[in-house]
MARKE-556491 format. One line per 5 residues: for each residue x, y, z of N, C-alpha, C. Coordinates in pm, 1 decimal, m for minus. Layout:
BEGIN
X,Y,Z,X,Y,Z,X,Y,Z | ...
% end
This chain:
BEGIN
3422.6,m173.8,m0.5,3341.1,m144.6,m119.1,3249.6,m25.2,m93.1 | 3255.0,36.7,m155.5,3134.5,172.6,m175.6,3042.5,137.5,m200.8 | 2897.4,202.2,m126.3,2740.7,167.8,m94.4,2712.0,266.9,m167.2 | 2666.3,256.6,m323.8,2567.7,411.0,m327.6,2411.2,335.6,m423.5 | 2318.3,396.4,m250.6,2215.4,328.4,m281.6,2109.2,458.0,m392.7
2028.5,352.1,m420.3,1936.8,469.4,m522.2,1844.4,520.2,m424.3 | 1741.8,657.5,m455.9,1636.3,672.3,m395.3,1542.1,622.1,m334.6 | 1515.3,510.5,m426.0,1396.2,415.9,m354.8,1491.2,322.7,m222.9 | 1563.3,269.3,m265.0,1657.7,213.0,m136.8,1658.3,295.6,3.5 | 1685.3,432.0,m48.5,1667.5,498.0,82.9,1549.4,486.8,198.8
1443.1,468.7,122.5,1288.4,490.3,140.8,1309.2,360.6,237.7 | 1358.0,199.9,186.7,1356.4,103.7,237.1,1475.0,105.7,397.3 | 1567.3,183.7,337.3,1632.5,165.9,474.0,1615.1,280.1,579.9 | 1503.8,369.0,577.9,1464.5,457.8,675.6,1380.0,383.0,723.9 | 1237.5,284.8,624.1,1111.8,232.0,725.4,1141.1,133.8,759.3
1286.6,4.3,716.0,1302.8,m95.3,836.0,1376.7,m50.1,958.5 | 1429.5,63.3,949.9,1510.6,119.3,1047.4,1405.6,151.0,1160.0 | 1324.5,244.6,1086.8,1210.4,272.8,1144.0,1126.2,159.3,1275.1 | 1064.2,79.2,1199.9,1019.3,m53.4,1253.1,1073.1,m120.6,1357.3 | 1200.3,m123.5,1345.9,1259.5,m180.6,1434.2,1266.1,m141.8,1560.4
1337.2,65.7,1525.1,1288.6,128.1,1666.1,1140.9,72.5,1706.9 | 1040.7,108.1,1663.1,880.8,54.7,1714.4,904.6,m85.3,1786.0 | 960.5,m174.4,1732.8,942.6,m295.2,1804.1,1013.5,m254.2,1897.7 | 1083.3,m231.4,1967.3,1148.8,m178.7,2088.4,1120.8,m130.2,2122.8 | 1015.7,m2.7,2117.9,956.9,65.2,2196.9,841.1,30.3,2226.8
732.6,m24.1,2105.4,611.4,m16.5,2140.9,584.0,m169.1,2264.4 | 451.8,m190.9,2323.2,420.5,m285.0,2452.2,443.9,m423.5,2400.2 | 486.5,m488.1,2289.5,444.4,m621.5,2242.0,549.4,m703.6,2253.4 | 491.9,m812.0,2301.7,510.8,m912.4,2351.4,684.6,m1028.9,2277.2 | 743.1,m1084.6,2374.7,878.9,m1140.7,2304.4,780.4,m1281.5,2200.5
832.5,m1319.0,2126.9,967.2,m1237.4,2060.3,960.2,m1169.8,1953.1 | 847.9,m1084.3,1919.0,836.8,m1031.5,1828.0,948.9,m896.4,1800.2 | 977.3,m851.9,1890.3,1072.7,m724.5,1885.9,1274.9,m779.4,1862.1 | 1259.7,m905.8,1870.5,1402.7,m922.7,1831.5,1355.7,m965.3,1699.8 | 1274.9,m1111.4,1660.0,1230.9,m1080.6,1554.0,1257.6,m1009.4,1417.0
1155.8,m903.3,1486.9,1180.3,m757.1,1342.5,1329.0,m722.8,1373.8 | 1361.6,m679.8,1471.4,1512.2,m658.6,1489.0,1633.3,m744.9,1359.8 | 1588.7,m875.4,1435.1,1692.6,m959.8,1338.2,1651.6,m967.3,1153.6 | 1551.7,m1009.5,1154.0,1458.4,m996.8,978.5,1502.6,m832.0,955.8 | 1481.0,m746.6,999.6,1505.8,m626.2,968.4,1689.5,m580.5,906.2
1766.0,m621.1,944.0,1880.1,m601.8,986.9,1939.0,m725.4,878.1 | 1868.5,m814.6,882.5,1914.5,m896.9,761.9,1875.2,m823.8,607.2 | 1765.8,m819.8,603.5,1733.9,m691.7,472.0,1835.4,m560.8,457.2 | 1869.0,m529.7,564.1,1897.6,m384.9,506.0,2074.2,m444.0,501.6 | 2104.1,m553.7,568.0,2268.2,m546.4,514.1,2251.5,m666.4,412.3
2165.3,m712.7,319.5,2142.5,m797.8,181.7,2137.8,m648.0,88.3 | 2046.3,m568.4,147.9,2008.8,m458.4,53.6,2130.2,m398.9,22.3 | 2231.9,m376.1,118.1,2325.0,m297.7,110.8,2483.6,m383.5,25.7 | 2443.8,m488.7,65.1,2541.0,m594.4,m25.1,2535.9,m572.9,m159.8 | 2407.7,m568.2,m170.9,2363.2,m627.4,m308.2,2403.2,m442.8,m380.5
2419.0,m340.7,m316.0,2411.5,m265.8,m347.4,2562.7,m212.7,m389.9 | 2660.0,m287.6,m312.3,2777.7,m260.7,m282.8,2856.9,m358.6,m415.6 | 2812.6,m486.6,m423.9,2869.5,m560.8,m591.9,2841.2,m489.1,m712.7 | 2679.3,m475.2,m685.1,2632.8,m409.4,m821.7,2676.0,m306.2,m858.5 | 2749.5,m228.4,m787.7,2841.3,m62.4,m785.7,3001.3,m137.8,m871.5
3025.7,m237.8,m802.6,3106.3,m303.4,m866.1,3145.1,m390.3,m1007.4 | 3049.4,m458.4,m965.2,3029.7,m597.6,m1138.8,2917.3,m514.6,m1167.4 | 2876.5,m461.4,m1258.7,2754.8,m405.3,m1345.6,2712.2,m502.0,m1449.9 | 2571.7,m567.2,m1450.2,2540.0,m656.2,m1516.5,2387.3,m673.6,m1504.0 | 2375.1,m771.2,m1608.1,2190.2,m738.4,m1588.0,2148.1,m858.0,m1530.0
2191.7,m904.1,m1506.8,2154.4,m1017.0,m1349.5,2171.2,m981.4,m1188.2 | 2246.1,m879.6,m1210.0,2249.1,m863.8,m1047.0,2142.0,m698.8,m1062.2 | 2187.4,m631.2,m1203.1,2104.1,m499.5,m1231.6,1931.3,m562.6,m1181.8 | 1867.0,m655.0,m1269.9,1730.0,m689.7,m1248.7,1671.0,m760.8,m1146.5 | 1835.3,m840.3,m1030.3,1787.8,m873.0,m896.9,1738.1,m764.3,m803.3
1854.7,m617.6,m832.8,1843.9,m518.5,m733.2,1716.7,m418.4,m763.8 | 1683.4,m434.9,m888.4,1543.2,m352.5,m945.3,1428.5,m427.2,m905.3 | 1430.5,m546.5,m862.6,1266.6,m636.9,m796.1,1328.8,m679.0,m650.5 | 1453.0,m633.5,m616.0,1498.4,m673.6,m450.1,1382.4,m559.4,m400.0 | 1258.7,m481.3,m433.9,1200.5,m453.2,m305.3,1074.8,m547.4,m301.1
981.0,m615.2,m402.5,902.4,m667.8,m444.1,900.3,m701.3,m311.7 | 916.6,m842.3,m237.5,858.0,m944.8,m175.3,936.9,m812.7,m39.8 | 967.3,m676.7,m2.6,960.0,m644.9,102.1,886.7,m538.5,151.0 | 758.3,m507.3,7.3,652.3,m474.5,7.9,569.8,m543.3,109.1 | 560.1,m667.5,97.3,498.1,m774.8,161.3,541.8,m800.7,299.4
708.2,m753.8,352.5,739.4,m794.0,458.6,690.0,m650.1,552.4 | 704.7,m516.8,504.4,680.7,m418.0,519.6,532.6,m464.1,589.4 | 424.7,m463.6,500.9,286.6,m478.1,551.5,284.6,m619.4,661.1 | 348.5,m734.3,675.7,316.2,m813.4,767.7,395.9,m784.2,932.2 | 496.4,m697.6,882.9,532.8,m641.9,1034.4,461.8,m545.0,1115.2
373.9,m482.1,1043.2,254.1,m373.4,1132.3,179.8,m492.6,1158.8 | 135.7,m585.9,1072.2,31.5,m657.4,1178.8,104.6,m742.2,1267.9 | 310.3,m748.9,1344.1,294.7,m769.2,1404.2,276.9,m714.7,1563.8 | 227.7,m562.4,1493.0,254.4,m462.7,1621.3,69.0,m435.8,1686.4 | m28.0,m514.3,1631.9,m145.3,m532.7,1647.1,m158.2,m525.2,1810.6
m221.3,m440.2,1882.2,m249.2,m446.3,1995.3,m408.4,m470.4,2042.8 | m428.5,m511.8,2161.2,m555.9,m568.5,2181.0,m673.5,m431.0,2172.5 | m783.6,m418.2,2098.8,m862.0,m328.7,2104.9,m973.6,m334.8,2224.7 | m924.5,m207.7,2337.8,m991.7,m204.8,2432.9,m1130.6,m170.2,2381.0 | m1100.3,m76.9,2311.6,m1229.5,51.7,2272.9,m1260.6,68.8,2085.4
m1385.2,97.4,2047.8,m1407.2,122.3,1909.3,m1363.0,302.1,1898.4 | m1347.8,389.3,2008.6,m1323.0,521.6,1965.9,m1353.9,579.8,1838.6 | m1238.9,538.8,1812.2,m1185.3,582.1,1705.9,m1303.5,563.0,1571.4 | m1308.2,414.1,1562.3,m1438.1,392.6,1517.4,m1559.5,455.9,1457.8 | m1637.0,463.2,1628.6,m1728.2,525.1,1654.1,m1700.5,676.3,1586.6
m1640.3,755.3,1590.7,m1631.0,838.1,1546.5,m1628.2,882.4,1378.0 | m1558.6,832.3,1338.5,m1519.7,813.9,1154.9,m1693.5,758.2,1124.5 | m1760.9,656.0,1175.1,m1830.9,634.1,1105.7,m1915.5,759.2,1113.3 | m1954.7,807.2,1126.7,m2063.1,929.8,1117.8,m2072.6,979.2,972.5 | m1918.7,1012.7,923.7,m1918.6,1070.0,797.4,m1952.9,981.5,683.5
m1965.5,857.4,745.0,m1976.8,735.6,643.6,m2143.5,741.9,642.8 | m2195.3,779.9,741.0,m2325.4,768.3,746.1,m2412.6,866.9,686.3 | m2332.3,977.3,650.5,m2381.2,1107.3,549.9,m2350.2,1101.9,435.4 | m2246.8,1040.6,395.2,m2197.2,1020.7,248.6,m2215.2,883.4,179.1 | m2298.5,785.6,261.6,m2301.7,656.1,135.1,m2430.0,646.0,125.8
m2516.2,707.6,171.5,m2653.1,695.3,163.3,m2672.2,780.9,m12.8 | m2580.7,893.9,m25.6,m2532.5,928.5,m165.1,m2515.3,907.1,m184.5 | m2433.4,786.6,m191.3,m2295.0,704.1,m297.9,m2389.9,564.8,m325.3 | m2454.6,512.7,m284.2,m2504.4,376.6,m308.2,m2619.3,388.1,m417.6 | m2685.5,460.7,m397.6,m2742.6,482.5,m551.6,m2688.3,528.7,m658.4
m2586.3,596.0,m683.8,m2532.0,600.5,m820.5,m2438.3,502.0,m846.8 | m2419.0,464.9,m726.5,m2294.7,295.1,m756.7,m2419.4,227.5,m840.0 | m2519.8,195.3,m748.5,m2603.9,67.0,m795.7,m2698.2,97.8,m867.2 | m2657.0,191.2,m929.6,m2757.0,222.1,m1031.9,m2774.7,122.5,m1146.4 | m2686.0,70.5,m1215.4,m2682.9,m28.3,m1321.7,m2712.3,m186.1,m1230.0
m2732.8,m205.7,m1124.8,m2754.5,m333.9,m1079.3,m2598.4,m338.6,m1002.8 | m2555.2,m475.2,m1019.7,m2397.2,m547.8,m979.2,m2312.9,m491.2,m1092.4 | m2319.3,m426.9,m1216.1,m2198.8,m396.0,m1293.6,m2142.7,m304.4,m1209.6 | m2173.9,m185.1,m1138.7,m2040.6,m152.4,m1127.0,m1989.3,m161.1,m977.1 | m2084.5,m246.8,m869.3,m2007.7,m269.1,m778.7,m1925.1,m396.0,m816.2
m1959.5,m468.0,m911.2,m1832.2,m620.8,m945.5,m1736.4,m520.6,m994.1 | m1736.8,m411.2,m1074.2,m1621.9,m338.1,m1138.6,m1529.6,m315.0,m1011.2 | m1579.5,m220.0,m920.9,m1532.9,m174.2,m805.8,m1463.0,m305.7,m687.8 | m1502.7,m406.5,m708.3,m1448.7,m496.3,m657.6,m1296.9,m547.3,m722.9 | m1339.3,m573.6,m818.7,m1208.6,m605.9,m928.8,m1153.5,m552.7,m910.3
m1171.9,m418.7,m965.1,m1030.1,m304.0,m917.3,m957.7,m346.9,m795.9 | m1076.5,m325.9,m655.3,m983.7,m335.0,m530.7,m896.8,m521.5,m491.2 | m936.6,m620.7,m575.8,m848.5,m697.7,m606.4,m724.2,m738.6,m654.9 | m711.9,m600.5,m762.9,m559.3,m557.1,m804.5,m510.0,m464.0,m722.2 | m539.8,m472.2,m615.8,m401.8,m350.5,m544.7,m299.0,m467.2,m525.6
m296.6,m591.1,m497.9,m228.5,m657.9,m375.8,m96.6,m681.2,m570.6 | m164.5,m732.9,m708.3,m33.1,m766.5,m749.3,m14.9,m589.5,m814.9 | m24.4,m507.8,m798.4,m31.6,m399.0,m896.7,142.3,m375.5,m876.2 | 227.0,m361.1,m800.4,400.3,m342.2,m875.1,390.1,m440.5,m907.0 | 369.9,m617.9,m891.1,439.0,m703.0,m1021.4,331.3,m631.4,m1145.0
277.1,m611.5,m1169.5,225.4,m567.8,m1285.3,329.2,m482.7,m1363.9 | 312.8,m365.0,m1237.7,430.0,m251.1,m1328.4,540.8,m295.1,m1313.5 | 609.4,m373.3,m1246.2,727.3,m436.7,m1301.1,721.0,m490.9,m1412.6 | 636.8,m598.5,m1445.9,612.2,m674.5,m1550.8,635.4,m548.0,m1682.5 | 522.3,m445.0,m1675.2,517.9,m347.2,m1749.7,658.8,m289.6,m1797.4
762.0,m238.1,m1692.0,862.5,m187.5,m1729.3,992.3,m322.5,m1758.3 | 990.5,m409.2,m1757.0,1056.5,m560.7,m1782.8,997.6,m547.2,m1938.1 | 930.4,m540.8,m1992.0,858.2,m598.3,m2108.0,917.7,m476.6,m2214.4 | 942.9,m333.5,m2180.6,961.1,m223.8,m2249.0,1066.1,m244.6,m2222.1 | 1128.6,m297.0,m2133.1,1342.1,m263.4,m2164.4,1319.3,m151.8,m2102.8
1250.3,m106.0,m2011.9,1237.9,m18.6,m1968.0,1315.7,1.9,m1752.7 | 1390.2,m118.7,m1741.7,1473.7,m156.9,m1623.1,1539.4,m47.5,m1548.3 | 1590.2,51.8,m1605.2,1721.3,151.7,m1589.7,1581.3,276.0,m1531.6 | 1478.7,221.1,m1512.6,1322.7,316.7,m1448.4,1291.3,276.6,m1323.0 | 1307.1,191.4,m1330.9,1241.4,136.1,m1184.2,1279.3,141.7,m1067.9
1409.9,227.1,m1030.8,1416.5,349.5,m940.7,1291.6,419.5,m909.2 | 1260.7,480.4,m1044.0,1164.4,562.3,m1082.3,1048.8,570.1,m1018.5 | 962.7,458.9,m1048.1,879.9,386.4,m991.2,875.4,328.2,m848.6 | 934.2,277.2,m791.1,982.3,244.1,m648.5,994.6,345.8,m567.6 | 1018.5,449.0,m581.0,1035.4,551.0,m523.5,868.5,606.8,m503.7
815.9,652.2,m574.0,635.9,696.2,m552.9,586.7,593.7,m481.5 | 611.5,453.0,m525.6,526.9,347.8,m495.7,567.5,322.1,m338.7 | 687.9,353.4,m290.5,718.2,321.7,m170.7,659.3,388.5,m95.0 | 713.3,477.9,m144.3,682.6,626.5,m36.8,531.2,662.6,m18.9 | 453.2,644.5,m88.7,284.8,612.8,m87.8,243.5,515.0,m27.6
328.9,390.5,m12.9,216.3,236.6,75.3,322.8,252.8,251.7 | 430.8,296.1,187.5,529.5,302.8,351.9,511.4,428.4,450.4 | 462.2,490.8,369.2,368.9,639.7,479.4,265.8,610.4,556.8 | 192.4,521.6,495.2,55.4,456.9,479.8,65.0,394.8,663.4 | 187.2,278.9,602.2,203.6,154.7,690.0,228.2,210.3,808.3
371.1,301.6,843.0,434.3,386.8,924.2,334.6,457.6,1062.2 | 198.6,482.7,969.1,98.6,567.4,1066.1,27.9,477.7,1119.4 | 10.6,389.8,1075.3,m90.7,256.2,1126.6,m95.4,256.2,1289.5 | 49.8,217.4,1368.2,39.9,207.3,1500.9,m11.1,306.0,1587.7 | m43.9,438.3,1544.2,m60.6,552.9,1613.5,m265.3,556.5,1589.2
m292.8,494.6,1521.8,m410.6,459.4,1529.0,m500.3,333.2,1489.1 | m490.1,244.7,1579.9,m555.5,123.7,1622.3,m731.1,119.8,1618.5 | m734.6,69.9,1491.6,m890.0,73.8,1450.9,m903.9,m67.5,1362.2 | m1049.4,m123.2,1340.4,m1029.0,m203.0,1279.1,m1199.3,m160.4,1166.7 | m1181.3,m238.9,1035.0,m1226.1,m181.1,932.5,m1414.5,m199.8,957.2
m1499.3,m103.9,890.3,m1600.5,m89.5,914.4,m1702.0,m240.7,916.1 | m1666.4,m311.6,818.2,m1714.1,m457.6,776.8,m1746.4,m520.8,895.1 | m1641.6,m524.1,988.8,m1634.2,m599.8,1104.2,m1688.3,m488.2,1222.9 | m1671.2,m377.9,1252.9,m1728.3,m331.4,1313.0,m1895.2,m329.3,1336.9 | m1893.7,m228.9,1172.8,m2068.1,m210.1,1234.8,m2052.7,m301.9,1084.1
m2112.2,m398.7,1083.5,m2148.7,m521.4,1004.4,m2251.0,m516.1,906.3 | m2356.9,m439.5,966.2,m2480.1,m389.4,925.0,m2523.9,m294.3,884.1 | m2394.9,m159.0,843.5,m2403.9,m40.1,834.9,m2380.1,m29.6,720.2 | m2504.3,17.7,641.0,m2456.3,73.3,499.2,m2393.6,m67.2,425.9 | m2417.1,m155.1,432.5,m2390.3,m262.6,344.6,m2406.0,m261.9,228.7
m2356.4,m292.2,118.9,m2391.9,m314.9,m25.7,m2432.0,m392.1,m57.5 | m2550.7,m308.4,m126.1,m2698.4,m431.8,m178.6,m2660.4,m583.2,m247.9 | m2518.0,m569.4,m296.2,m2510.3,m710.5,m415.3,m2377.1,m789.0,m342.7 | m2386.2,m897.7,m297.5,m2277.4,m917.8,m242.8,m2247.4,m1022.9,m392.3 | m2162.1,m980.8,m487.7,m2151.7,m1077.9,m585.7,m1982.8,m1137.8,m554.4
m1938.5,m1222.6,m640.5,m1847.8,m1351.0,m644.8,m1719.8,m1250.0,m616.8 | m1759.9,m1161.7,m657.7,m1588.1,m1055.2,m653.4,m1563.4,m993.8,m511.3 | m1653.4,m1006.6,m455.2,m1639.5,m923.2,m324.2,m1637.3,m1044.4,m240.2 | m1681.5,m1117.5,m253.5,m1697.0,m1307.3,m166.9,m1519.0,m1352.3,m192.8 | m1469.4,m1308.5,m323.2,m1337.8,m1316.0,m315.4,m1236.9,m1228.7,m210.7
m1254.2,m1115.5,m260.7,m1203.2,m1008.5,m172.9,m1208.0,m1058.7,m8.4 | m1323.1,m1043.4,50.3,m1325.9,m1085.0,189.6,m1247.4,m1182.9,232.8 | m1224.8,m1313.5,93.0,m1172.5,m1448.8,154.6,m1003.9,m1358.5,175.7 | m1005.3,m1342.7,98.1,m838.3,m1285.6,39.6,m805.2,m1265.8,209.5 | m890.3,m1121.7,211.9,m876.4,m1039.0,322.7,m857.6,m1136.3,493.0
m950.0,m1240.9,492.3,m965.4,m1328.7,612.7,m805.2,m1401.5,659.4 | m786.4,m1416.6,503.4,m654.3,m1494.4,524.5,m532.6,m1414.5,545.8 | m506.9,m1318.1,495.2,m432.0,m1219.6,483.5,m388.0,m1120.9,548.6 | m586.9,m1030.2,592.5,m529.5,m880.4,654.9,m464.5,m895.7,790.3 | m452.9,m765.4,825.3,m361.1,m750.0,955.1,m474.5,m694.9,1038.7
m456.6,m660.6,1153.4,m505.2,m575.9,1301.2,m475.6,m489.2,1346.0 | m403.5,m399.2,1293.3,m274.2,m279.0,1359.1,m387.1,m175.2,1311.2 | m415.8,m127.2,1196.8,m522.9,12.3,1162.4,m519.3,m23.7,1010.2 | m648.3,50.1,995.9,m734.0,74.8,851.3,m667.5,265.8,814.3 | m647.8,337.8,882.1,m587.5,443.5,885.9,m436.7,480.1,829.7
m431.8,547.4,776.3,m479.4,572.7,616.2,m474.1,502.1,597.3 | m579.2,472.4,449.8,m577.3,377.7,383.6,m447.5,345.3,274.5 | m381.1,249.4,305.1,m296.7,202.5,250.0,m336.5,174.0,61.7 | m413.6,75.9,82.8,m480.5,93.7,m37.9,m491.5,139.1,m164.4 | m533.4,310.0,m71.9,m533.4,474.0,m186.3,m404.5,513.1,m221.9
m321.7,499.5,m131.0,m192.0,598.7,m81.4,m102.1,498.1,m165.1 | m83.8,348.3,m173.0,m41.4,274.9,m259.1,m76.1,294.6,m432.4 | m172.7,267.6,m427.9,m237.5,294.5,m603.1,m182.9,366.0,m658.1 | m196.8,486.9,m570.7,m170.9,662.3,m592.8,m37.4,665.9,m641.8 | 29.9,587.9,m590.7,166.3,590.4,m546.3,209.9,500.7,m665.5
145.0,411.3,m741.9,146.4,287.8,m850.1,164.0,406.6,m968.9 | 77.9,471.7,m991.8,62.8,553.9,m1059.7,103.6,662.9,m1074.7 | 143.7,740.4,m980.0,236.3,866.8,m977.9,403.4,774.9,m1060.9 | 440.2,685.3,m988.9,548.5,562.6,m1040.0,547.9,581.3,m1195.9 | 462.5,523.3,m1217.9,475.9,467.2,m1354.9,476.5,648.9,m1371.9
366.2,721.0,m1372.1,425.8,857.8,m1457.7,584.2,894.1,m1455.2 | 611.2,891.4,m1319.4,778.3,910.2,m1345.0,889.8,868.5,m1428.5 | 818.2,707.1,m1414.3,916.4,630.6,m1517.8,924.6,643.0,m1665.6 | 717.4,645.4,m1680.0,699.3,640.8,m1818.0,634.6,744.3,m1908.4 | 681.7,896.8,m1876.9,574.3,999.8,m1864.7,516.5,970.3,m1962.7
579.2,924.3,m2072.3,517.6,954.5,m2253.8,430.0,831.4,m2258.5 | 421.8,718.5,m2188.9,306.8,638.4,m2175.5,191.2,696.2,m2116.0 | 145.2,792.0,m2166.4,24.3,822.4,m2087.9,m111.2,682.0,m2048.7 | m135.0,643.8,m2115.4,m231.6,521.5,m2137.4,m222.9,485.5,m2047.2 | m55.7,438.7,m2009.0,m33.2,341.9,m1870.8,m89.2,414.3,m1789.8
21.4,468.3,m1755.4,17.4,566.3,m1626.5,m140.4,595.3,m1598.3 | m218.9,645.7,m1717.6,m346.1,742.2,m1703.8,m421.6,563.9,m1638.3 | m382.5,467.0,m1709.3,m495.2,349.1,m1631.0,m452.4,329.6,m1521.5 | m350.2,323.8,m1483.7,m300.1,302.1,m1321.7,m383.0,396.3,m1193.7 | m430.4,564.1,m1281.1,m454.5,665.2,m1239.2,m608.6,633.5,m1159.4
m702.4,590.5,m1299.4,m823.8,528.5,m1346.9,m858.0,394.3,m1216.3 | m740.1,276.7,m1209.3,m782.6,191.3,m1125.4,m763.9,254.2,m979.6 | m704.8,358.6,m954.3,m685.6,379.5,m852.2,m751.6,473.1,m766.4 | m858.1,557.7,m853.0,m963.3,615.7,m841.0,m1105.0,518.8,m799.8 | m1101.3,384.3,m892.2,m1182.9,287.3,m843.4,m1159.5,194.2,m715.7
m1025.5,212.1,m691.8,m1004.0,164.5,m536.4,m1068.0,207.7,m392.7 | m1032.6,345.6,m464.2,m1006.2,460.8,m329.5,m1202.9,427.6,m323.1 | m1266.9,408.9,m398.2,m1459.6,430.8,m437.7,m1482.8,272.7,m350.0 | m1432.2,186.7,m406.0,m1433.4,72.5,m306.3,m1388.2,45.1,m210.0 | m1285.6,114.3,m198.2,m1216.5,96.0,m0.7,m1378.5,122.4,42.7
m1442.6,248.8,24.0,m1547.6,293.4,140.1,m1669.6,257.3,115.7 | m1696.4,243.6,m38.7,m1878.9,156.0,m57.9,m1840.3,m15.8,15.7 | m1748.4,m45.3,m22.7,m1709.7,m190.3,10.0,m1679.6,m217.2,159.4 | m1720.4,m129.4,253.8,m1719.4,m108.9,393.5,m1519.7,m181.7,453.8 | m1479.2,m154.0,306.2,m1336.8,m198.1,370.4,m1232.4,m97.3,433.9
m1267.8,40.7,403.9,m1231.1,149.0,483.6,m1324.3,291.9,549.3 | m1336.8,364.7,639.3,m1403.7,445.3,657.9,m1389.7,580.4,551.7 | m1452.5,658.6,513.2,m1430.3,777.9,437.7,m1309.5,865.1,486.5 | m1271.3,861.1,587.0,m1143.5,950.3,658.1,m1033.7,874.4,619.0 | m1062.0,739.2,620.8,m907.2,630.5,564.8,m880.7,720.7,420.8
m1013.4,664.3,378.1,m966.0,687.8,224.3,m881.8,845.2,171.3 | m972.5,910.7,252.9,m978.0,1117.8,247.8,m824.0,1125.7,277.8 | m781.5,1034.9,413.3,m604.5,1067.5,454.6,m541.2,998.8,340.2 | m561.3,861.3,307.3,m485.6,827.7,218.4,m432.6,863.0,82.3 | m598.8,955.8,33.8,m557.0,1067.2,m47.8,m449.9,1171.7,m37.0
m460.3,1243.8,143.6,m372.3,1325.3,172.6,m198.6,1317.0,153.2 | m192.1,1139.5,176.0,m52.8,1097.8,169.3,m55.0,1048.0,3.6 | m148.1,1031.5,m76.0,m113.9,1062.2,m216.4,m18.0,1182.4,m269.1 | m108.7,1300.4,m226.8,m62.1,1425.2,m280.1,53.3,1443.8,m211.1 | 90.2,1414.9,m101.1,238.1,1436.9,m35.5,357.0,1372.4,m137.2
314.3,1237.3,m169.7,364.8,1172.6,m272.5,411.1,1213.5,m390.8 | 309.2,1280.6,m510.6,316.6,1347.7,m596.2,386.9,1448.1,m556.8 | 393.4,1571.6,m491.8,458.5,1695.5,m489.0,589.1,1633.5,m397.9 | 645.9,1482.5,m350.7,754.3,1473.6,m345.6,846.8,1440.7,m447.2 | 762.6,1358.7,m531.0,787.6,1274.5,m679.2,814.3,1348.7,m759.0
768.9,1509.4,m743.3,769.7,1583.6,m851.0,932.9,1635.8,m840.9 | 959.2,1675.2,m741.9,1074.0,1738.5,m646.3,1222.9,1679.7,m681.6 | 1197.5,1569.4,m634.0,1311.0,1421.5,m630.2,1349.4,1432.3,m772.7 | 1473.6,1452.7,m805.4,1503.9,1384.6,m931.9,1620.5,1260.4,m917.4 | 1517.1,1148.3,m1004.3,1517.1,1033.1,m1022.4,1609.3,994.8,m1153.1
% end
């Protein structure tokens, strides 16, 4: 049977390919490196199955399996960097990034808190929707009959949170909150950010805050949907909007340093001027 995968597929079978080399190379411990090996290797020959019928039987049951087959490997994507988490000898890295944090939020915290808790609860909220924001825009393009896109979309969105993930091991840092605890804190700790943290306790990983995944994701939510849906501006432009309020809370919300956020921007725009390029 003939394999002809779409763009975004590609994206998926370069960074489990990817990963896998890392678990083999990088210091960590058995059995995590057969592990990703085996989970890895099962994805990309399901991916490639699924890719190889649907070339075949064309239908909108196997069409709308293979358009949300990356959904839940969004999720596998981000839990395999935290299993490449190595023990932190040193804050380095740390120590360093914060400086710029220490010149720029002493500015930023008064015009955040200027209205009281409205707009750091805003800024919280936002950074609560990164984790469902593609089921959203799935949901979004499912609801328009809009299916025969989500190539479209998958493709920005990948390539923005899997750039992100990819760099993580090359810099081993962990996020300002936990570091300096006491630095630049935000005056209102209200119910939205008491959420966030829990989320985060249960959830985050240990591998790096570098780039921020976060930005480079959103960015990437939203460059998506423009591709798919240019003439929806609304969408797209709110996807644009929450993701501007992310990137503001990664760093008032001491959940990333200003350099996370600044690179994650950087791998935004790499995004866009690839998105622009690619025809989808």
């Amino acid at each position: 049977m003939e394999i002809r995968l779409r763009r975004s597929e590609y994206i998926l079978v370069a960074y489990f390919a990817y990963t896998s080399l890392l678990a083999v190379i990088l210091p960590i411990g058995a059995p995590i490196p057969l592990v990703t090996v085996g989970i890895n290797a099962l994805v990309l020959g399901a991916l490639c199955l699924l890719a190889a019928v649907h070339g075949q039987t064309k239908g909108p049951l196997l069409g709308g399996l293979r358009g949300f087959f990356p959904l839940p490997l969004v999720l596998l994507a981000y839990r395999e960097m935290g299993w490449f988490a190595q023990p932190m000898v040193s804050h380095r890295l740390e120590e360093s990034w914060i400086t710029w944090d220490r010149i720029a939020l002493p500015v930023l915290h008064p015009a955040i808190e200027i209205l009281g808790p409205v707009i750091p609860s805003l800024l919280e909220i936002a950074y609560s929707l990164a984790t469902p924001t593609p089921m959203i825009a799935l949901a979004i393009l499912a609801t328009l009959k809009r299916e025969d896109r989500l190539d479209a979309f998958w493709f920005s969105f990948l390539l923005g949170a899997f750039t992100s993930y990819a760099m993580f091991p090359y810099f081993p840092s962990e996020p300002p909150r936990t570091v300096f605890p006491l630095d630049n804190v935000p005056s209102f700790n209200t119910v939205f950010r008491q959420f966030n943290f829990d989320m985060l306790a249960g959830h985050g990983i240990h591998t790096s805050v570098f780039p921020s995944a976060h930005v480079s994701a959103e960015f990437g939510a939203a460059i998506g949907l423009w591709r798919a849906l240019p003439e929806r501006r609304w969408l797209w432009g709110t996807f644009l909007v929450i993701a501007c309020l992310i990137t503001t809370a990664t760093v008032y919300g001491r959940y990333h340093y200003l350099v996370d956020a600044l690179a994650g921007l950087g791998v935004s725009a790499v995004t866009f001027m690839i998105s622009r390029r690619v025809r989808l």
